[in-house]
C-alpha positions in Angstrom: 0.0 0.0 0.0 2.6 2.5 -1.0 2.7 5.0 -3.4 5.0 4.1 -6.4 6.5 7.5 -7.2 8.0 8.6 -4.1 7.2 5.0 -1.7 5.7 7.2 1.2 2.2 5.0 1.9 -1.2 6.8 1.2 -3.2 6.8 4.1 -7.1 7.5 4.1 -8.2 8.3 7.8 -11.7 8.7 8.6 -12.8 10.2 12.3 -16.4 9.6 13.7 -18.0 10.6 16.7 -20.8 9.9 18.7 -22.5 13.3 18.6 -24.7 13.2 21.9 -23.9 16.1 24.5 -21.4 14.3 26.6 -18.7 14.2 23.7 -18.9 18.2 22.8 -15.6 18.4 24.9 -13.7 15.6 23.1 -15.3 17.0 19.7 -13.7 20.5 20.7 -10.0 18.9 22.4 -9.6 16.5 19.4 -10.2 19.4 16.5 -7.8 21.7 18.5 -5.0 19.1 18.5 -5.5 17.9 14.9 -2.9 20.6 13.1 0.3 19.8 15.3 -0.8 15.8 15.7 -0.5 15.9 11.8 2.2 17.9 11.6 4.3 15.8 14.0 3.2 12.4 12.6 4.5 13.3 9.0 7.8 13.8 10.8 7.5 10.3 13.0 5.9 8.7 10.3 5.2 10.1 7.0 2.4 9.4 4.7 0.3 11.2 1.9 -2.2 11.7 4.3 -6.3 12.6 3.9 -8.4 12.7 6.9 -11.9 13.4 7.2 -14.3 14.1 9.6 -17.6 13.0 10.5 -20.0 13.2 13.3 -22.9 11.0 14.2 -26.5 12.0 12.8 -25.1 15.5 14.2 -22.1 17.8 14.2 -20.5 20.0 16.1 -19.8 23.5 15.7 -16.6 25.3 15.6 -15.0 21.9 15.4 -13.6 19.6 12.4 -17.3 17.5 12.9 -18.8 19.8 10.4 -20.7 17.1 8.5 -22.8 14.0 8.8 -21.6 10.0 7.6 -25.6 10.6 6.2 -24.9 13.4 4.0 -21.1 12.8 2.9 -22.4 9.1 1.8 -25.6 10.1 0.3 -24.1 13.1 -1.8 -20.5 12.7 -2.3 -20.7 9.1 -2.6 -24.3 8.9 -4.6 -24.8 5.7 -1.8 -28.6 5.1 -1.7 -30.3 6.4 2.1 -31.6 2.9 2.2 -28.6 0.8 2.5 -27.3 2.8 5.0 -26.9 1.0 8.4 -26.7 4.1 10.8 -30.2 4.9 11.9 -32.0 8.4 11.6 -31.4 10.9 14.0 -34.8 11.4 15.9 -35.7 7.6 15.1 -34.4 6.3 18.4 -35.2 7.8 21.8 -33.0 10.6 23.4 -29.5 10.7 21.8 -29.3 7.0 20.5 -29.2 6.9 16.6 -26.2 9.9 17.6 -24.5 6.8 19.7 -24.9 4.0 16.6 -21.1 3.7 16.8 -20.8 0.0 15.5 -23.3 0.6 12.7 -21.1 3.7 11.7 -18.1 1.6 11.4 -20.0 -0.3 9.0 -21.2 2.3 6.5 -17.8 3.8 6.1 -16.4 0.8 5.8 -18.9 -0.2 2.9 -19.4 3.1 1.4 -16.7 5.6 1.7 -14.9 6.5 -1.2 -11.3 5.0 -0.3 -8.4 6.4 -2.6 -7.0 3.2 -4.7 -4.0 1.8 -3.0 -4.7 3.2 0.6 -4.2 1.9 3.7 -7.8 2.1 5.4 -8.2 3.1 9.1 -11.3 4.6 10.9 -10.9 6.1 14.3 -13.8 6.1 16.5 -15.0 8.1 19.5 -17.8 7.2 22.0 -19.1 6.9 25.5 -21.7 4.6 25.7 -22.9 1.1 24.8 -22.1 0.4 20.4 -25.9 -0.2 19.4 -27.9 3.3 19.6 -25.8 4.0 23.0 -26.8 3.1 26.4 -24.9 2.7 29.8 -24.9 -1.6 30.1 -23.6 -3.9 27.4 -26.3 -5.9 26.4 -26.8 -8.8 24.1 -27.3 -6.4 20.8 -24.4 -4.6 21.5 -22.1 -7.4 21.2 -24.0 -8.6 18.2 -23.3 -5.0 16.6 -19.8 -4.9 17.8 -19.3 -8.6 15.7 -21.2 -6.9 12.4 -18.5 -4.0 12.8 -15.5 -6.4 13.5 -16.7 -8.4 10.1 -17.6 -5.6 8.1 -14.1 -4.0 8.5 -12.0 -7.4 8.2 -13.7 -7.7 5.0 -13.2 -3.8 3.9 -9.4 -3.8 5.3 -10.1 -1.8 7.2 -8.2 -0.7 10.8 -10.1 0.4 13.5 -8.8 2.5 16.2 -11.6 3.2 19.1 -11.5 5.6 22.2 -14.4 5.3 24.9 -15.0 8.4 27.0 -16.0 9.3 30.5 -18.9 7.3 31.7 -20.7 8.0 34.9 -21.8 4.2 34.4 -21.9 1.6 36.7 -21.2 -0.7 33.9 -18.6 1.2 32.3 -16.0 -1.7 32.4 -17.8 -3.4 30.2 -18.9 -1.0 27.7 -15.3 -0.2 27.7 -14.3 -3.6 26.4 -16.5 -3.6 23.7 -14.7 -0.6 22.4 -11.7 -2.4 22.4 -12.5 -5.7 21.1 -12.9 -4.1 18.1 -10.2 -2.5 18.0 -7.8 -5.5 18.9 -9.8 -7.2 16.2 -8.8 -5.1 13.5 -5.6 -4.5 14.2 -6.6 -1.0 15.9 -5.3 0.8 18.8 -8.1 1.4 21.6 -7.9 4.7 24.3 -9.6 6.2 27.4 -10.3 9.4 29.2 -6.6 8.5 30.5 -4.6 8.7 28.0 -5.9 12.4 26.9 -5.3 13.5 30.1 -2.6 15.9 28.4 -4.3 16.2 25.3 -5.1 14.9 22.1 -2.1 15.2 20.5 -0.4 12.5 21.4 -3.4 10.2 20.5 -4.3 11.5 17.2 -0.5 10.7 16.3 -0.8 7.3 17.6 -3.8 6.4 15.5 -2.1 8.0 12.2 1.0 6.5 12.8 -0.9 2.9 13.9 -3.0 3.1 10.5 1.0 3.7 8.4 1.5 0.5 7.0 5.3 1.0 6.7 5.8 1.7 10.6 3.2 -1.3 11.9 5.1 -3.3 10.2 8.5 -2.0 11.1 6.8 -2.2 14.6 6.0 -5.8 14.3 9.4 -6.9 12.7 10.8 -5.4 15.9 8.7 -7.0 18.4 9.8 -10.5 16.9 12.8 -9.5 16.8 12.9 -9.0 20.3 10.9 -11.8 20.9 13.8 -13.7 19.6 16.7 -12.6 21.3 14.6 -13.3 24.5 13.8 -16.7 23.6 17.7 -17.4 22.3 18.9 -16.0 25.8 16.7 -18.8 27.7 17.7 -21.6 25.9 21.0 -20.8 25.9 21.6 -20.8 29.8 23.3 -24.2 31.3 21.9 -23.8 34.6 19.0 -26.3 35.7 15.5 -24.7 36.2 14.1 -25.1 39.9 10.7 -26.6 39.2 7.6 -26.2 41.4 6.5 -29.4 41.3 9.5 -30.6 43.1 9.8 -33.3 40.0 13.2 -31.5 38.9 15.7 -34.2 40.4 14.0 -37.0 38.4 13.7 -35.8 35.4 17.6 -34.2 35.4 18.0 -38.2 36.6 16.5 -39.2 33.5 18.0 -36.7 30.9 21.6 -37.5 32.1 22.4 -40.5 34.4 19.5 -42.8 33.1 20.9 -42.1 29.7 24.6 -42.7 30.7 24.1 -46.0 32.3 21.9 -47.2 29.0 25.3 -46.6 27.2 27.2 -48.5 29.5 24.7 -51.7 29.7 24.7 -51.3 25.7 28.7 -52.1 25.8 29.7 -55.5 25.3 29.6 -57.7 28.6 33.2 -60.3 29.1 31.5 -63.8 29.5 32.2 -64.8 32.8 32.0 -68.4 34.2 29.0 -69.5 36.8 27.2 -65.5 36.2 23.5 -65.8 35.8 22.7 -63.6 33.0 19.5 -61.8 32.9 
C-alpha cells in the first residue's frame, strides 16, 4: 500500500464521533490538537495523508465535525439512504441513533470512497454502549460490535476506538466492547486517560498505527525482540528449579539414566558361573 513514485504509503483516515452532549468536549480537544498531531506524525511517520471528519447524525460547531456520515455518503458518494446502516437521527429515543457507533463503522467501511492503493483506518469516538448507545452492554451490542469487526475485516479496514468518561456503573464493560474491536482489526483502543494531556499524542498514535510502513516495522521489531529473548533462555546451562519438586528426576532421567543405558549397551566379558538376565 505504498505509493510508487516517491514509496511514502497513502493513508485515508476517517474520524467519527458519537455526537450526543457528553462528547462536545472531546469534539472540541480532538479538532484543536488535529494541526500539530498531523504535523508531527509526518515527521514520526510520514504518509500522503487525507483525513476526514464526521459526526454521528449531528455535528459539532466550531469543530472539524462539520458534516454528517448521512450526507457525505448520500451526496458525495451517490450511496442510496436505504442501504445505510446508521439509523436516523430522531428515530431512536434521546441521543441514540447519535450513539450508533458499530453501525457507523460499518457504512464507512462499505461506502466511503477509499483512494485506490490506501491503507484504510477509521478512528472512532464514543461513551456509551455500540448499538444506539446506552450505559450496560447488552446482548445487541455485542452482536453490533461482531457486524462491525466483520464488516471492516472484509473492507481492510483498521479500527482505532476511544471510549470516554462514563458515569456508568457498567462502564467496564462498555469499555471492552470498544476495544474488542479495536484488537480485532488490528486497531489501537484509548480512554479518558490517556488524553489526560491532550489529544495530541493520541491522534499521532492512530495516524501512525494506521502507516502500514511503521506497523510493520513495529512488528518486525517486536519479533525481533521476541527472539533474542527466547535465544537468551535456551542458551543458559543452569537447571530450572521446578515447582513441582519433580526437577531431580527428570535431570535423573536426561543425564544419568541415559549414561548407564550406554554402559549396559557395551559389550559384557563372558564370565563363568554369572546368571545372566
Amino acid at each position: 500500500m505504498s505509493n510508487p513514485t516517491n514509496n511514502i504509503p497513502i493513508v485515508d483516515l476517517v474520524i467519527i464521533i458519537d455526537t450526543s452532549p457528553s462528547m462536545k468536549d472531546e469534539a472540541r480537544a480532538l479538532s484543536n490538537a488535529a494541526e500539530n498531531a498531523i504535523n508531527c506524525a509526518s515527521t514520526s511517520c510520514p504518509t500522503e495523508l487525507r483525513v476526514t471528519w464526521f459526526g454521528i447524525e449531528g455535528t459539532w460547531r466550531g469543530t472539524n465535525f462539520n458534516q454528517t456520515i448521512r450526507n457525505y455518503l448520500t451526496k458525495s458518494c451517490n450511496v442510496s439512504d436505504s442501504k445505510l446502516r446508521g439509523r436516523k437521527r430522531g428515530q431512536l429515543k434521546s441521543a441514540g441513533a447519535q450513539e450508533d457507533v458499530a453501525r457507523a463503522i460499518e457504512d464507512i467501511c462499505d461506502y466511503f470512497d477509499w483512494r485506490e492503493n490506501a491503507a484504510r483506518a477509521i478512528f472512532c469516538l464514543g461513551d456509551e454502549a455500540l448499538e444506539g448507545g446506552g450505559e450496560k452492554t447488552e446482548r445487541e451490542d455485542i452482536e453490533a460490535a461482531n457486524l462491525a469487526i466483520q464488516t471492516a475485516k472484509v473492507s481492510k479496514v483498521t479500527v482505532h476506538t476511544y471510549c470516554g468518561i462514563s458515569k456508568s456503573k457498567f462502564q467496564e464493560g462498555i469499555k471492552r466492547e470498544y476495544q474488542r474491536i479495536a484488537s480485532e482489526t488490528g486497531g489501537q483502543f484509548f480512554t479518558d486517560e490517556d488524553s489526560i494531556q491532550g489529544f495530541n499524542a493520541v491522534l499521532e498514535k492512530v495516524i501512525c498505527g494506521s502507516n502500514p510502513v511503521t506497523v510493520s516495522q513495529n512488528k518486525a521489531s517486536e519479533k525481533t525482540n521476541l527472539t533474542v529473548e527466547m535465544k537468551d533462555d535456551s542458551t543458559t546451562n543452569q537447571p530450572q528449579i521446578l515447582a513441582t519438586g519433580l526437577e531431580d528426576y527428570a535431570y535423573w532421567i536426561k543425564t544419568v539414566a541415559k549414561e548407564q543405558a550406554g554402559k549396559d549397551n557395551q559389550k559384557k566379558d563372558f564370565r563363568r558361573g554369572r546368571i545372566w538376565a
